[in-house]
C-alpha positions in Angstrom: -3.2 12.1 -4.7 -6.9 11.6 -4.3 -9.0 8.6 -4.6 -11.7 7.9 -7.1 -14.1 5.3 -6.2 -15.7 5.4 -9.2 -12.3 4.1 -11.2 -11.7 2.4 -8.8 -14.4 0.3 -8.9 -14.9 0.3 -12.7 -11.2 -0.7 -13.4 -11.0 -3.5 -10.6 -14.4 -4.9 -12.4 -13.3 -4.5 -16.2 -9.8 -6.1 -15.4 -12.0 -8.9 -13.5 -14.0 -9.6 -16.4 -11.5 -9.3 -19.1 -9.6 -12.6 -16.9 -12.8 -14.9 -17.6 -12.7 -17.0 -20.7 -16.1 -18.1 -22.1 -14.9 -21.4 -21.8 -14.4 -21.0 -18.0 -17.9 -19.5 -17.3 -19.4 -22.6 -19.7 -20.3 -20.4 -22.2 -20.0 -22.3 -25.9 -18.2 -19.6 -28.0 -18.6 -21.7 -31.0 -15.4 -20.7 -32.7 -16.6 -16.7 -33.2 -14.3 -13.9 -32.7 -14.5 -11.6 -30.1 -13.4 -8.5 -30.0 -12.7 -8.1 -26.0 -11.1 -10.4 -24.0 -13.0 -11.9 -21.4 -16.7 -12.3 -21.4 -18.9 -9.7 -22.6 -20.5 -7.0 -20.2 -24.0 -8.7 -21.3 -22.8 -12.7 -20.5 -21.7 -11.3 -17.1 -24.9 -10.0 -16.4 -26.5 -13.0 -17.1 -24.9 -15.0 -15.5 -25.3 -12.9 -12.2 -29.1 -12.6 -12.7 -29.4 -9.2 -13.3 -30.3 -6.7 -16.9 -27.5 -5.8 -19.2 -28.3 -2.4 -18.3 -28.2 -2.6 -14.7 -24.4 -4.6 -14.6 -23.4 -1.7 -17.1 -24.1 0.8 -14.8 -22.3 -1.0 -11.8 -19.4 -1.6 -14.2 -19.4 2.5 -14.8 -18.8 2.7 -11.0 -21.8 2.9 -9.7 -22.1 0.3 -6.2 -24.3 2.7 -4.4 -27.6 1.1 -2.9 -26.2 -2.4 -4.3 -27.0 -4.9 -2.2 -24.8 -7.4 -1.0 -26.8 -10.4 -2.7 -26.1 -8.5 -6.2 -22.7 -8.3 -4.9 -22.3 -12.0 -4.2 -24.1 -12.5 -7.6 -21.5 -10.8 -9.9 -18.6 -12.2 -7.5 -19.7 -15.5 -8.8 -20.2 -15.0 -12.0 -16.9 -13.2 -12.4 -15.3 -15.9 -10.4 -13.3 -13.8 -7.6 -10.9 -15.4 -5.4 -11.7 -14.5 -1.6 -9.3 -11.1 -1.6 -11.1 -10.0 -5.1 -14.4 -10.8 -3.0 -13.4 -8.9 -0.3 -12.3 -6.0 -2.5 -15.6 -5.4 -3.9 -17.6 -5.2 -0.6 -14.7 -2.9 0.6 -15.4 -0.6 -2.9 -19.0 -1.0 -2.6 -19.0 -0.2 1.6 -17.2 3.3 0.4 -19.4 4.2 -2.4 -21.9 4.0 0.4 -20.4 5.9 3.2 -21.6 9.2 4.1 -20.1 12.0 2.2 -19.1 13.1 5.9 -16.5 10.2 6.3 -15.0 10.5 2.6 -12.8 13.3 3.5 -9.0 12.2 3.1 -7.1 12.9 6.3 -3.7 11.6 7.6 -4.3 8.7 10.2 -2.6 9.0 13.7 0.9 7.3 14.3 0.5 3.8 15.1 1.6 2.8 18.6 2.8 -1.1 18.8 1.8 -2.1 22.6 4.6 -3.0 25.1 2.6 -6.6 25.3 3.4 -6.9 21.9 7.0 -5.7 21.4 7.9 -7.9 24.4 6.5 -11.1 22.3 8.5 -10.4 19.6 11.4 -10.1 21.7 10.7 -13.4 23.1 10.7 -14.7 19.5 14.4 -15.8 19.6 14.1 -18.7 16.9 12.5 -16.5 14.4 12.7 -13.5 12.4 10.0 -11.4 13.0 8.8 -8.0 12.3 5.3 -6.1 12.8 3.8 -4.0 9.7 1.1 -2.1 8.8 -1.5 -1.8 6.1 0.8 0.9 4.1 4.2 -1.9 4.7 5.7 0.5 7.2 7.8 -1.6 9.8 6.6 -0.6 12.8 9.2 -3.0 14.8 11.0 -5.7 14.9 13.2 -8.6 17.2 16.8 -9.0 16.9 16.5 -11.9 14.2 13.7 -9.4 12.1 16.1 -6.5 11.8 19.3 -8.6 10.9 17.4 -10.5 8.1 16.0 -6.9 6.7 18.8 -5.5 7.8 19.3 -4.0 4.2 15.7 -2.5 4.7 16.6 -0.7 7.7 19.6 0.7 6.2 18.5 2.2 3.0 17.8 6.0 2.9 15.2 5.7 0.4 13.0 3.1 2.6 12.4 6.0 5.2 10.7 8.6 2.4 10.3 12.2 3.2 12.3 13.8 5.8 9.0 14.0 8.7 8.7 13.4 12.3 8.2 10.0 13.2 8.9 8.1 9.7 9.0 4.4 9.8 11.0 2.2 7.0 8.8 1.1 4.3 8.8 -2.0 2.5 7.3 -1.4 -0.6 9.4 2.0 -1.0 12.6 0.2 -0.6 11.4 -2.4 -3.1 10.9 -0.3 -5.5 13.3 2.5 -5.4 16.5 0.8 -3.6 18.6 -1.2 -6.2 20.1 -3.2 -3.8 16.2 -4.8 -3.9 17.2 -7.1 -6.6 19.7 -8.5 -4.7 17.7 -9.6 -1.7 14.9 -10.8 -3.3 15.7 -13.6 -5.7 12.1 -14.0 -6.7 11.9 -10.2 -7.0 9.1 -10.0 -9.5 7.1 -12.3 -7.4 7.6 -10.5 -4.8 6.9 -6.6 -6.4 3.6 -8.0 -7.7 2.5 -9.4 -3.9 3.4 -6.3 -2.6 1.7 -3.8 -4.7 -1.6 -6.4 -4.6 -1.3 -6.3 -0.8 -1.1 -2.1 -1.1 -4.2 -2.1 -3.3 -6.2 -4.5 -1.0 -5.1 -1.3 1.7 -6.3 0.6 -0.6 -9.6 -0.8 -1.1 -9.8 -0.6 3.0 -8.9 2.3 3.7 -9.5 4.7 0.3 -9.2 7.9 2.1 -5.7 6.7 4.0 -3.7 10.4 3.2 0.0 8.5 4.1 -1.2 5.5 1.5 -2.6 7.9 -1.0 0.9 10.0 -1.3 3.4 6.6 -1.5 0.9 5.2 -4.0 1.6 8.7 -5.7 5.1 8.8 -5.1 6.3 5.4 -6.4 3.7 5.5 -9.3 5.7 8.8 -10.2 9.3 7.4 -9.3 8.8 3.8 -10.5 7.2 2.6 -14.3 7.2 -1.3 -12.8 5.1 0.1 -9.7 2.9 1.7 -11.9 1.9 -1.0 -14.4 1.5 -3.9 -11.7 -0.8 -0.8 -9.6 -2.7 -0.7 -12.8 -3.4 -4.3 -13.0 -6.0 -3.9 -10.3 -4.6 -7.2 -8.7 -5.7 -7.8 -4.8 -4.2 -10.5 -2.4 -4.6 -11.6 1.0 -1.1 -12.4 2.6 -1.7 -15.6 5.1 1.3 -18.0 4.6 3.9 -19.3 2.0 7.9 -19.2 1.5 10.1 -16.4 1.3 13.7 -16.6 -0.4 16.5 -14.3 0.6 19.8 -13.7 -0.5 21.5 -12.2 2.2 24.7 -10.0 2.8 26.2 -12.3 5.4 24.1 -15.2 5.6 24.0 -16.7 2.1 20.7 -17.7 0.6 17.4 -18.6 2.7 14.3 -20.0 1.9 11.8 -19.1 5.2 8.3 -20.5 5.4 6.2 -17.2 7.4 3.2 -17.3 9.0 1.0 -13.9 9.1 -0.7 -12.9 12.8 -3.6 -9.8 12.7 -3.3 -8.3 15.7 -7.1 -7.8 16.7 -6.3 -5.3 19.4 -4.7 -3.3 16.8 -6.5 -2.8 13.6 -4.0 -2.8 10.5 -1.4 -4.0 12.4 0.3 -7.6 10.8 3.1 -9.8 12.6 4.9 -11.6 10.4 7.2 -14.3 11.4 9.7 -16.1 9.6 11.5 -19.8 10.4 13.6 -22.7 8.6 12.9 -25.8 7.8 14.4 -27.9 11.0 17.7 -30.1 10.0 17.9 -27.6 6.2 20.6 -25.7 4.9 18.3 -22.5 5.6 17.9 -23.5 9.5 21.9 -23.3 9.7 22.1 -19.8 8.0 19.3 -18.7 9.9 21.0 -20.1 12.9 24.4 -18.3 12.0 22.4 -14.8 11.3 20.9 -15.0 15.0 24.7 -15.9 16.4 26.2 -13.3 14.6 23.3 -10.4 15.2 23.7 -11.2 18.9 27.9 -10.9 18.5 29.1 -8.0 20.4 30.6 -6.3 16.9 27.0 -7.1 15.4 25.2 -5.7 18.5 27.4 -2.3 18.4 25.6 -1.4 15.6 22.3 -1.8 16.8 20.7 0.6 18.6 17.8 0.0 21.0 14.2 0.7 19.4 13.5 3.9 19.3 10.3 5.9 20.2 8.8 8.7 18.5 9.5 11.7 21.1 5.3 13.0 20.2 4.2 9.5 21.0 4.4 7.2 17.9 5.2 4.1 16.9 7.7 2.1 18.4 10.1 0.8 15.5 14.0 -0.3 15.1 16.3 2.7 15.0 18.6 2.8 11.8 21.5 0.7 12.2 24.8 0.2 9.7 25.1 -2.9 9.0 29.0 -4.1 7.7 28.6 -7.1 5.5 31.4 -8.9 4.3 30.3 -8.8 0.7 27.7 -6.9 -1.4 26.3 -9.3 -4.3 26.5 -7.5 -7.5 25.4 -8.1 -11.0 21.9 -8.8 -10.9 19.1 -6.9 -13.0 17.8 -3.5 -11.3 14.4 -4.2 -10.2 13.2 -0.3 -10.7 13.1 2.2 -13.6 
């Protein structure tokens, strides 16, 4: 599936504007009726300081030569959060780039150093795995896999049957309806993912491995497809995470989110309890029973990609004592 700037940009900035009440941008509406939502393509343009004309032409896609002041300009007046800000230099630096780099190609497997892997491993009071921009797990410690165990199990996390495929987040969250049952705050959760995946997006446009499970799960999944559509960015820093898990019971985990500046696209993600909380003792009984020797006969040591790829948690089978049922499907 190929990438058009163009829509890309006019969408993101339509769906921007269409989120800004009069009211919010102190603009006296005096009871009329409006027939769009949002402000008006002209009240946009003035409040960024710049012709009707020339914000209708950026609006039709159009960020090349813009500079970054202009930029700034209709950030403001549109009032963009830091990851909407960010998104629109990240449209506008591609509409710029020279036809040369537009070309979509398939980026190299992602290596995880042996630096790194060893500081997950030294990790023992918290789950932690590493990710890239596309949610591929590229590893994990002990604690990481056991809490997504379920992610590391599903068939349909690992895509198409290639070389070298890693289990991926968003595809399992989507397409695995067992997804539902993990995630309590499911919908919550759906809409971070697919705002992280369009931030990636904005990135990296011409990302061939993003550009096909974008494809993929906007075929496969209707609820993918309408929150893709939404044009929604975010920036994942921090915040709480609940789980319901197979054998620990229900979690709520506070995780912190490290980029790895050595390696570009590469995100740590660690996960602990609350000290003295019900969710430190089930996170306390999921590290003492992944580390049990009927627990650690299931996993296998990570495995490496024989051509030299990423280093990431073999698939592992998992027996859990129960499997919690009943809950509404989370895809189409």
């Amino acid at each position: 599936m190929g990438v058009d700037g163009k829509d890309d940009i006019r969408e993101f900035l339509i769906s921007r504007r269409a989120k800004v009440s009069p009211e919010q941008a102190g603009i006296p509406s005096y009871g009329e009726l409006r027939r769009v939502p949002g402000l008006r393509r002209e009240e946009v343009a003035q409040l960024a300081g710049v012709s009707t004309d020339y914000y209708t032409r950026l609006e039709r896609g159009s960020l090349r030569g813009v500079s970054d002041s202009v930029l700034e300009a209709v950030a403001s007046a549109l009032q963009l959060d830091e990851a909407e800000r960010a998104h629109l230099m990240d449209l506008a630096r591609t509409a710029n780039a020279p036809s040369r780099r537009r070309t979509p190609r398939r980026p190299s497997q992602q290596r995880v150093r042996p630096g790194v892997l060893r500081l997950l491993d030294g990790m023992t009071g918290a789950a932690a795995i590493l990710q890239n921009g596309r949610s591929d797990v590229l590893a994990a410690n002990l604690l990481g896999k056991a809490l997504y165990a379920d992610v590391f199990n599903s068939e349909v996390s690992y895509g198409p049957d290639v070389p070298g495929r890693l289990p991926n987040q968003a595809r399992y969250l989507f397409l695995d309806r067992g997804a539902g049952d993990l995630y309590p705050d499911w919908n919550a959760v759906a809409a971070t993912t697919v705002a992280m995946l369009r931030s990636e997006s904005g990135r990296n446009p011409h990302d061939r491995a993003l550009n096909e499970l974008v494809g993929e799960l906007t075929t496969r999944s209707g609820l993918f497809a309408a929150l893709w559509a939404g044009h929604d960015v975010r920036i994942h820093t921090t915040g709480t995470k609940r789980f319901h898990h197979a054998v620990a019971g229900d979690l709520s985990l506070q995780f912190e989110t490290l980029h790895l500046p050595g390696d570009e696209g590469q995100t740590l993600f660690a996960f602990t309890a609350e000290p003295g909380s019900a969710s430190a003792s089930a996170l306390a009984f999921l590290a003492s029973w992944a580390s049990a020797p009927s627990a650690a006969a299931t996993e296998t040591a990570s495995a490496g990609d024989p051509a030299g790829g990423a280093t990431v948690p073999a698939r592992h089978h998992v027996q859990a004592e129960s499997r919690i049922t009943g809950k509404t499907e989370p895809h189409e």
